[in-house]
N, C-alpha and C positions, 0 to 999 in steps of 0.2 A: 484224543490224547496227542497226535501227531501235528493236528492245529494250535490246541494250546499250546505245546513245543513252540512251533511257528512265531505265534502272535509272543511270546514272552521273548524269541530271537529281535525279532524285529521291531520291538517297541522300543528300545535305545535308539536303533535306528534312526525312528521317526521323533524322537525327542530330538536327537541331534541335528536334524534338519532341520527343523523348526530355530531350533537355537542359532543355526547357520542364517537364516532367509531374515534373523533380525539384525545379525552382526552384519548384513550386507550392507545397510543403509548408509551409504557414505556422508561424512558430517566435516565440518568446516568450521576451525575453532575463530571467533570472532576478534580482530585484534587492528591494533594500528598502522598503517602502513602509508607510505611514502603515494601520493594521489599524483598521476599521472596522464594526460591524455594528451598525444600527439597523432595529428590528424593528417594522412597523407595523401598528397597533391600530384597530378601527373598533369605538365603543360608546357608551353614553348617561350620561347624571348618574342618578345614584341615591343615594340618603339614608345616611348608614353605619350608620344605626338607623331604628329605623321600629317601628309596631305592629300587628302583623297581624289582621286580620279578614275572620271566614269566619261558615260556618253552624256552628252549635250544634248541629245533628242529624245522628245517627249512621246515617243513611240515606242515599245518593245523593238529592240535589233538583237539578231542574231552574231554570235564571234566565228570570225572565217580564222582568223590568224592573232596570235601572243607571242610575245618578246618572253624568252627564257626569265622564267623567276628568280631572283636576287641576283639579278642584272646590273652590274653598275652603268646605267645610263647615263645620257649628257641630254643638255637641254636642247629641245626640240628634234630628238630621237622618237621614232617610230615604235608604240609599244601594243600597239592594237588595235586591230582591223574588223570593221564587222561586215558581214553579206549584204551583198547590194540587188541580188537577183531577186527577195521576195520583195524588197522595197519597191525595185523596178514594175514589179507586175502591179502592186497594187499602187506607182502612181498609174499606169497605163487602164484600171482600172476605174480610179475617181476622174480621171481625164475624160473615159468616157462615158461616165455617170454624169457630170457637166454638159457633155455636148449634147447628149437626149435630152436631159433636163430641159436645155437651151428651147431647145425645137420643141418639147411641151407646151414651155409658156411662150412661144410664138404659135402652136396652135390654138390657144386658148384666148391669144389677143387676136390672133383671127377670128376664132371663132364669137368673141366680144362684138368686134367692128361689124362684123355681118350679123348680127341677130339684133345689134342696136337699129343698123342701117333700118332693115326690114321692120323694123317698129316705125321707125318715121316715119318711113312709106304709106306704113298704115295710117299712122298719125294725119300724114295729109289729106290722105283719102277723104277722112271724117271730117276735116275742115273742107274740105271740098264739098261734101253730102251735107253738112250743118248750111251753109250758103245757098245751096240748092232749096233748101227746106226750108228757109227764113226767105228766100226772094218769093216762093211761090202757095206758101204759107196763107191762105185768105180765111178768115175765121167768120166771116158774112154768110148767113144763113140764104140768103137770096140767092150767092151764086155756089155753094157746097151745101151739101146736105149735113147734116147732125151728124154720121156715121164718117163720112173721110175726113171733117174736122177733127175729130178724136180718132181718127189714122192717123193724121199729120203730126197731132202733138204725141201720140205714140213714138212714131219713129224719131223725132228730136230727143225724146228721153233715151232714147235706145240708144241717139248717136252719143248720148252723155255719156251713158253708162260707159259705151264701148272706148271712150276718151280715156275716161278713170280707169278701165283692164291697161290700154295701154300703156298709163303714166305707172301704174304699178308693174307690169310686164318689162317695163324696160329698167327699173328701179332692179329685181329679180335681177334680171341678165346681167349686170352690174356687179350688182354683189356677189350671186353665185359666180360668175367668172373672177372677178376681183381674189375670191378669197381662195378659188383653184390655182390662180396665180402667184399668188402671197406663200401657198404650201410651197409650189415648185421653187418658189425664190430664196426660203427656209434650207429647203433641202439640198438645192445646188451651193448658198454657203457654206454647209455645213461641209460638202465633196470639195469646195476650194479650199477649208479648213484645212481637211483632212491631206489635201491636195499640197499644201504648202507645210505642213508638217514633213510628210515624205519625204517634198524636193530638200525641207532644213535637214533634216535626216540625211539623207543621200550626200550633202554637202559634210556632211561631218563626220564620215564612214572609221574615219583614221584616227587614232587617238596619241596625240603627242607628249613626250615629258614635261613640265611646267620648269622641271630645272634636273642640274645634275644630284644625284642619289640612284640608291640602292631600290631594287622594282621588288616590291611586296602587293601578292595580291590578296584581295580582299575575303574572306571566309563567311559565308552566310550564315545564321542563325542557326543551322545543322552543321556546322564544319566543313561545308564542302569549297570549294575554290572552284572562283570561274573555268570553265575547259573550251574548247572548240566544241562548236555547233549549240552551244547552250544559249538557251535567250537569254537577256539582261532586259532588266524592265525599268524605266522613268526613274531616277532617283538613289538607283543602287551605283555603288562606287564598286568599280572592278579590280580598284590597284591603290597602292598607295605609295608615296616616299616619304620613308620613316626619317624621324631626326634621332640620329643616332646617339648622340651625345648622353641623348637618358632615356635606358631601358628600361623593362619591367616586366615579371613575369604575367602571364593569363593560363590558368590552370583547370581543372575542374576535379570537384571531389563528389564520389558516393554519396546520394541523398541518406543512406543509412549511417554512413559515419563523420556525415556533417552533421556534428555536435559541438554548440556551445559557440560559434565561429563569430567571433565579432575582430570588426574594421581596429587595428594596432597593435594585433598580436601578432610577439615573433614568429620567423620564420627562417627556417633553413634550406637553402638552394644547392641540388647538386644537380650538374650538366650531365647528359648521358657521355657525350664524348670526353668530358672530363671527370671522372667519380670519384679523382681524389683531391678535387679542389671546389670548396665551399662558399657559398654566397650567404650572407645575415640580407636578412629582409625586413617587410612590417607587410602583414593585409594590408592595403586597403582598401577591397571594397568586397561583398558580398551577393549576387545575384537574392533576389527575393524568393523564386521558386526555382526546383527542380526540373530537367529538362531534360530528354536525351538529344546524343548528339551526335548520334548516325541514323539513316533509315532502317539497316536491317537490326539494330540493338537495341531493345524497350528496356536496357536501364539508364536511369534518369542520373544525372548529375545537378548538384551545384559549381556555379561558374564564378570564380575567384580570382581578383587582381592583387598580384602584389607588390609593392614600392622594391625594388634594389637597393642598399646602402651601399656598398662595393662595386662602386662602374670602370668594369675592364675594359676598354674598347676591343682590345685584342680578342676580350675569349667570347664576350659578349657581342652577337649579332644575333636578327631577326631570325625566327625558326627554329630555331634552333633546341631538341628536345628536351626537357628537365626534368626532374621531382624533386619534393620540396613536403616539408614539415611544419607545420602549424605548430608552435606548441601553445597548447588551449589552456591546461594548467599543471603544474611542473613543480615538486620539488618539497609542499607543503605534505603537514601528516596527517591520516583523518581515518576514522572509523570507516575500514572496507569489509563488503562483504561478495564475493561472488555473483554476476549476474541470473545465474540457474539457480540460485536459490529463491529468488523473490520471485513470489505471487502476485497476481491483481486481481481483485474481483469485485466488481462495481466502482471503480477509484480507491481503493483501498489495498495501500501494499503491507504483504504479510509473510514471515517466513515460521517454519518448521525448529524448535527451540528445541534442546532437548532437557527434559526433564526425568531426571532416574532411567528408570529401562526404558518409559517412553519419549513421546513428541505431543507438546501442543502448541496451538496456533498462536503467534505473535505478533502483532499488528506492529506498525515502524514508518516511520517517515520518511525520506529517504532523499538527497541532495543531490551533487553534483553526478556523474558517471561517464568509463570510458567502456572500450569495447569489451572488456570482461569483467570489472572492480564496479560499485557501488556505494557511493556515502548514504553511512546511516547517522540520520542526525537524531533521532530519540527510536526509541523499543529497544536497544540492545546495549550490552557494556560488554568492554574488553576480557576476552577470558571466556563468555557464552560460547556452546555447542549448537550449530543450525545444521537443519540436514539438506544436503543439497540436491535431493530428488527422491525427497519422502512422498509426495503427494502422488509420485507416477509408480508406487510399489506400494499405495495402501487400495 
């Protein structure tokens, strides 16, 4: 009896919770709205021309010393020094990697002259023993017998042979010396090479301004800037003087919320030292892939240049820090729906419709999109009920 009680208490209960766990489903009525996507940019001024300057030596140098960054130099000012102590050692190095070299192939032509000489030597012997053998040579059966006549002509064959060992023997000494020589003389150009690299190196330790301008240095592929004690290798430019006349920004955006970015879309510039004064701009240009742009932070950016239309001299100089606004698409109206609403499964995007007390699946096509709206260009019309996380509560 006291069960029955019970379960007739509590069966409204559980009706009404049920009734609760479907009203829960939060729904998203489908309608027109104003389609906006601006895209934001964190980056610095930089020159849209500039002329770069580096070392002149085709070796890796070390920097001992830099001229304070955004320098107004003058032309032929001192703006960079690099280390001359490891230069020094390894010319003192290939220096004396030459002069061993040297005394190789002077023993090796020694050793040539005397192992030819000693063949000659030999060589005479045999013209001496061939003469000997032909003066006294008698092939007259009267006065030698049958057996020292076929000694005689034995040992003539023999001095032959031994003729032929030493025309090939000294042919041999020749070549194998020759071509020990030929290595060392390989390898000692190669320490003069290397020899003359250094000393052009050494001679060009210093690095001068090509004219007067503003000292900007150059940023590597990770954003980093030349420092002291850092190598610089063949080819990199460590500095540059910008032509200030026309600037431009260099920024970078989120691989996740670079969306849509094409080369002539406006853009809005504001200065961190200045936030209440605005720059109109245009993209122009786009990095192709994503990259990061520090060693310790594995998020990846797209790397973005943009035109200035507004050239202040005054407010506008190199480094100076920004952000800035893409706008991607602005202002028209278009069928949105929430990005938490749409499904994907198999290439196939689909959202939660609702119909009467329930939900069924709606397939949809679906167009442009910013970081939380979506165009629907066919499956839905204005005034539809979608649910916006039916699928994570059935």
């Amino acid at each position: 009896m006291k069960l029955a009680w019970l379960t007739c208490l509590l069966a409204p209960l559980m009706l009404s919770a049920c009734g609760e766990t479907q009203q829960t489903i939060p729904t998203y009525q489908v309608k027109r709205q104003s389609f906006e996507l601006i895209v934001p940019v964190k980056g610095e001024l930089e020159a849209a021309s500039a002329t770069a300057i580096g070392a002149s030596s085709r070796r890796p140098m070390t920097i001992a010393w830099l001229e304070k960054e955004y320098t107004n130099v003058k032309k032929g000012q001192l703006i960079a020094r690099f280390d001359a102590e490891q230069l020094n050692l390894d010319m003192r190095k290939e220096l004396l990697a030459m002069m061993l070299l040297e005394e190789d192939m002077k023993l090796n032509r020694s050793t040539l002259a005397q192992e030819s000489q000693d063949v000659e030597v030999d060589k005479a012997l045999v013209v001496k023993e061939f003469a000997f053998a032909d003066e006294f040579t008698i092939d007259d059966l009267r006065v030698y017998s049958r057996i020292e006549i076929i000694e005689n002509m034995q040992n003539k064959e023999y001095l032959g042979a031994k003729d032929n060992y030493l025309d090939w023997k000294k042919e041999s000494v020749v070549e194998q010396n020759s071509s020990a020589i030929d290595v060392l003389d390989i390898r000692k150009k190669g320490s003069e090479q290397k020899y003359d690299q250094i000393k052009s190196a050494i001679e060009t330790l210093e690095v001068y301004a090509p004219y007067d301008g503003l000292l900007v240095y150059e940023a590597n592929w990770r954003g980093e800037k030349p420092a002291i004690g850092e190598t610089v290798f063949p080819g990199r430019p460590i500095a540059k003087l910008p032509d200030l006349s026309q600037m431009q920004a260099k920024g970078f955006v989120l691989d996740k919320q670079a969306i849509g970015l094409e080369p002539g879309q406006a853009v809005t510039i504001t200065l961190e030292a200045y936030p209440d004064k605005h720059f109109s701009g245009t993209l122009k240009q786009v990095s192709g892939f994503s990259r990061t742009i520090t060693r310790a932070d594995p998020t990846k950016y797209f790397e973005v240049v943009i035109d200035i239309d507004d050239q202040d001299s005054a407010l506008l100089s190199p480094g100076r820090k920004l952000n800035a606004q893409i706008e991607v698409a602005k202002g028209d109206t278009r069928l949105m729906v929430p990005t938490q609403a749409i499904y994907n499964e198999q290439g196939v995007n689909y959202v939660f419709r609702q119909q009467g007390a329930g939900f069924s699946r709606q397939q949809i096509d679906i167009g442009e999109k910013n970081l939380h709206f979506v165009e629907v260009i066919n499956g839905l019309s204005e005034g539809d009920q979608i649910a916006l996380s039916y699928r994570e509560l059935i």
